[in-house]
C-alpha positions, 0 to 999 in steps of 0.5 A, a space after each residue: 268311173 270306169 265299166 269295171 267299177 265294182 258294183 256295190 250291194 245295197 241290203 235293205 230290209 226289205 225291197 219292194 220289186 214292184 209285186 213284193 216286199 222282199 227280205 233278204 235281198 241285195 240291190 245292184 248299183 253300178 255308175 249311178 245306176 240299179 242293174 240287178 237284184 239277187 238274194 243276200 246269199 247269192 252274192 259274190 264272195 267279196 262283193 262290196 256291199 252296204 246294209 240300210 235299215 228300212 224299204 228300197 221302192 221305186 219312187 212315187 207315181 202320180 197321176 193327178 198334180 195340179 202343181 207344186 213348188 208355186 206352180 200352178 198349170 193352170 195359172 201358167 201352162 208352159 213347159 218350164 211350169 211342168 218342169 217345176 211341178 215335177 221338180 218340187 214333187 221330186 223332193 218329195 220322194 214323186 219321181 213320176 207326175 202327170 200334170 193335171 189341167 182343170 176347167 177353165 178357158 179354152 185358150 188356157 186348155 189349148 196352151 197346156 195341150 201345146 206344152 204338153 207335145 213340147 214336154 215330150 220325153 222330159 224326165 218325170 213328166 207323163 203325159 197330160 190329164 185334162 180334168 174337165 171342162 166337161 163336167 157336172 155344175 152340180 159336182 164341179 167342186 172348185 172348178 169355176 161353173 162359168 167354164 163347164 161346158 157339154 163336150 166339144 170337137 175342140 177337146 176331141 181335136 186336142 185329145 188326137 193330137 197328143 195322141 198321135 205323139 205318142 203322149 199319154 192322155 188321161 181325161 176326166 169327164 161326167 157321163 152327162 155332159 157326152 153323148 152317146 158313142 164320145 166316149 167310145 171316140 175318145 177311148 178309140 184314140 188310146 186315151 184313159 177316160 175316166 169318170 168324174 165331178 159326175 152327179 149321174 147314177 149308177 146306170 148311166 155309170 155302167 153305160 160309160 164302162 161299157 162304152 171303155 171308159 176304165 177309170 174314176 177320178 179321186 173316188 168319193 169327191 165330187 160325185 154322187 154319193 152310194 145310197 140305199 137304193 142308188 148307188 150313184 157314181 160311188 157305188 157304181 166304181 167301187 163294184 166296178 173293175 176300173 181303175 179308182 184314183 183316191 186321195 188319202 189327206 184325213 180331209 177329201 176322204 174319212 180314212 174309214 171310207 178309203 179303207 173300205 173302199 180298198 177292201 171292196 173292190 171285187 179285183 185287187 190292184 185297182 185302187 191308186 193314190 193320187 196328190 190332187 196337189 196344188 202349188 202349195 207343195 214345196 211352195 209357199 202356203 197360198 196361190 190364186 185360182 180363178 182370180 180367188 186367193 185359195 190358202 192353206 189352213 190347218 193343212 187343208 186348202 180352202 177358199 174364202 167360203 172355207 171349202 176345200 179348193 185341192 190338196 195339199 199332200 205328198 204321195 209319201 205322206 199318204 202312203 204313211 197314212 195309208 199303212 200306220 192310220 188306215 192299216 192297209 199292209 205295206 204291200 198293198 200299199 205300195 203298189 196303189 203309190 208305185 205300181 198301179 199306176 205305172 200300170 194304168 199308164 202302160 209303163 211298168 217299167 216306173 215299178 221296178 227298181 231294177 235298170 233305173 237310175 238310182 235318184 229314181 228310188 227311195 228309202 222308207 224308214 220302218 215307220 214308212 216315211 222317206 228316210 232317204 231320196 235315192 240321190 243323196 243316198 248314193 252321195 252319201 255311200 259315196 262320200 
């Protein structure tokens, strides 16, 4: 192609900008890439153009994978792991992860640290998120109690060094396993401390809020839980103004409970969609953890005692459930799989569908599923 190749409108039902579903609109497309959106009726007389039925998004971002396509961090920390795991989420309609180490040794946090500095700038990988080891026994879910243990300069050292790389950190930790000011230390570095697998009350909650932590992780799972005279950690979020990330599967959450979780929140935008997937997406239907063999039943990933060990879904399949089980509308949506945690992370840039290449977009048919990935779409317009 040549730069006076002419740019071919695309006119779906409905963009999704990043803010808004938008009707009637056309998107640019020129050399494999989207270079403007302007309205349906402000196109140059002439232009090329091509109607879609359905929703053009920028694709999925998520911010909480354990693994996919067979692999799993922690069972292999390298490089070419991450390469794989964004590889198998991509299919998927996922343009955007970040690769997720759970408690485990030391060797094995300090070897995804390494490959985490080596992934810089690799397409679709974000940074690194360390969910423990500095955690609650009590609410540690699948996380192996022998590896939990009260915060340590090592984590801290790891956390700087990924930081002076300019790479983004996101870290999971229990107020009771820090003391008082490591919070405080650890936001200072730019990093997002978020709140997790945490058996502490609502106050000790705030006391994290107030030292900077801005985030909890997967809201309602492995945390205490709101009761009449403690609101516990769930509570303590969802009246909060951080950020929550929330798995929507029919297993981790009774849909009811992420329904009004969404609509509680005194500040709207808050809530994301996280995976928490394992390598069972695009993978075969068992890995090992732990040196136990964990294995998908019924779509839920269990262990030999039948408790849940991860997830098994796509972003794609909880945003569908999201708007045709629970009811949220589609804008709303949206911006929990798209723009709010592009948002958390300091790259809107990954909300918009405009200057992307086009494989980073997705086509949603009317019923909210992938109808199309954005690189065999433009294969398919090009044959």
């Amino acid at each position: 192609m040549s730069d006076r190749t002419p740019i071919l409108w695309l006119c779906p039902d409905h963009v999704f900008d990043g803010a808004n579903l938008r009707p009637h609109m056309a998107l640019g497309v020129q050399q494999g890439r989207t270079t403007a959106l302007l309205p349906v009726a402000d196109l140059p007389s002439g232009a090329p153009r091509h109607v879609l039925s359905g929703t053009l998004t920028a694709g999925f971002v998520d911010l909480q994978v354990n693994g996919g396509g067979d692999a799993l961090l922690n069972a292999s920390p390298t490089v070419p792991t991450m390469i794989t795991m964004a590889a198998a989420h991509r299919r998927f309609g996922t343009v955007a992860i970040l690769p997720t180490v759970i408690t485990d040794a030391p060797e094995v946090l300090a070897a995804a640290v390494g490959a985490a500095l080596s992934a810089k700038g690799l397409p679709g990988i974000l940074g690194l998120h360390i969910e423990g080891p500095h955690l609650s026994v009590p609410r540690r879910g699948t996380h192996s109690a022998r590896f939990i243990r009260p915060f340590e300069s090592a984590t801290m050292g790891h956390v700087e060094r990924l930081r002076a790389a300019g790479i983004f950190v996101k870290i999971t930790v229990a107020p009771e396993a820090m003391a008082k000011g490591q919070i405080a230390a650890l936001v200072a570095t730019g990093a997002v401390v978020s709140i997790g697998h945490s058996d502490t009350t609502a106050e000790a909650t705030k006391a994290a809020l107030a030292e900077g932590a801005s985030c909890f992780t997967h809201l309602f799972n492995a945390m205490s839980p709101m009761q009449n005279r403690e609101p516990g950690v769930t509570g303590a979020c969802i009246n909060s103004s951080a950020y929550a990330g929330i798995i929507c599967d029919g297993y981790h959450v009774a849909d009811d409970m992420v329904a009004l979780a969404i609509r509680a929140r005194p500040v709207p935008d808050r809530m994301f969609l996280v995976s928490d997937s394992m390598s069972t997406v695009g993978g075969s239907d068992h890995f090992t953890l732990y040196g136990e063999q964990i294995r998908l039943v019924g779509g839920r990933l269990v262990n030999a005692a039948g408790s849940l060990a991860g997830a098994h879904v796509t972003m794609a399949e909880g945003l569908a459930r999201l708007i045709n089980v629970l009811g949220i509308a589609p804008k709303t949506a949206l911006s929990m799989a798209v723009t709010t945690p592009a948002t958390l992370i300091g790259r809107p840039d990954l909300a918009r569908p405009i200057l992307r290449d086009f494989s980073d977009l997705v086509l949603l048919n009317p019923n909210w599923s992938i109808s199309a990935l954005g690189a065999d779409l433009l294969k398919g317009l090009a044959a």
